[in-house]
TIBA-688972 format. One line per 3 residues: number of its first residue (from 1); their letters; for each residue x, y, z of C-alpha. Coordinates in steps of 0.1 Angstrom, whole numbers. Last residue first. Layout:
<marpas>
NUM> a> X,Y,Z ~ ...
</marpas>
This chain:
<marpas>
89> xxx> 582,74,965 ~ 585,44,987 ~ 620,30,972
86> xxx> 631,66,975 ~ 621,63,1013 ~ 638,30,1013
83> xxx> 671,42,1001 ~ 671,74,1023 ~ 672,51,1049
80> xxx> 648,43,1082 ~ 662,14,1103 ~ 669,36,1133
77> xxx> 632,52,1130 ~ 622,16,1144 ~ 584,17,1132
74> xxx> 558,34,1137 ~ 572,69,1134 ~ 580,56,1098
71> xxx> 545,50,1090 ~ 538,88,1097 ~ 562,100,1073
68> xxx> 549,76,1045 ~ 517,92,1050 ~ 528,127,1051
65> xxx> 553,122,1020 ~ 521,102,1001 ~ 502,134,1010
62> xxx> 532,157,1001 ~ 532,137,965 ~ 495,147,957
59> xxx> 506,163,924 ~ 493,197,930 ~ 500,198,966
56> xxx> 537,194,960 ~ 539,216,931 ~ 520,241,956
53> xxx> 543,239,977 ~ 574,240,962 ~ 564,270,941
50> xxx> 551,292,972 ~ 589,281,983 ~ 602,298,953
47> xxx> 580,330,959 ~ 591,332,997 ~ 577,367,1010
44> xxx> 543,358,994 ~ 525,379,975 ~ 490,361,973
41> xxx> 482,378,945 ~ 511,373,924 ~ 510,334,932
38> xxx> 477,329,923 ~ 484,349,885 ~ 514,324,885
35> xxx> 504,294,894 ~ 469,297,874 ~ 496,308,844
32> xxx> 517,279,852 ~ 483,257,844 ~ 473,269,813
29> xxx> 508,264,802 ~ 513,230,812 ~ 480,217,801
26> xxx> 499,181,793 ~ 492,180,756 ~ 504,213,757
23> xxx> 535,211,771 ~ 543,180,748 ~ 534,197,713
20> xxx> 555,227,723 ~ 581,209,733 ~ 578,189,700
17> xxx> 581,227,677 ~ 611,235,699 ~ 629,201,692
14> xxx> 622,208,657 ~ 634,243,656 ~ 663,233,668
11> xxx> 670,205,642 ~ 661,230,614 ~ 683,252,629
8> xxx> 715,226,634 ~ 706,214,590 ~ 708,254,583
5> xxx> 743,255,602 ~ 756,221,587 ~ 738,236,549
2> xx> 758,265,554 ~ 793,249,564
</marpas>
């Protein structure tokens, strides 16, 4: 049972040490802390929707939302799914 438990730890540690690795490879931290600190001084009333937008203005996706929005009100809103605006995205 010992060397299961000791073989599960080593595992998790693992796993941690490649998250690590990942997130900062990819500036995550460096960046949630610009998130943060911005967020605490702009106190808004909605922290989580603070979040939301400026995840979505970080990665440029409400842009490509805005332009695919405004492509639909060209054409027949009727034939608009939720299966082409994945397929868009």
């Amino acid at each position: 049972m010992a060397s299961a438990s000791t073989r599960e730890a080593r595992e998790k540690y693992e796993l941690k040490q490649r998250a690590v690795k990942f997130y900062d490879k990819n500036g995550v931290p460096k960046k949630m802390e610009e998130i943060l600190n911005s967020m605490f001084y702009d106190n808004p009333d909605d922290v989580y929707g603070h979040l939301v937008r400026i995840y979505f203005n970080c990665t440029g996706r409400m842009k490509r939302l805005n332009h695919f929005i405004r492509s639909a009100k060209l054409i027949n809103l009727k034939s608009l799914t939720l299966t082409s605006y994945r397929a868009y995205m």
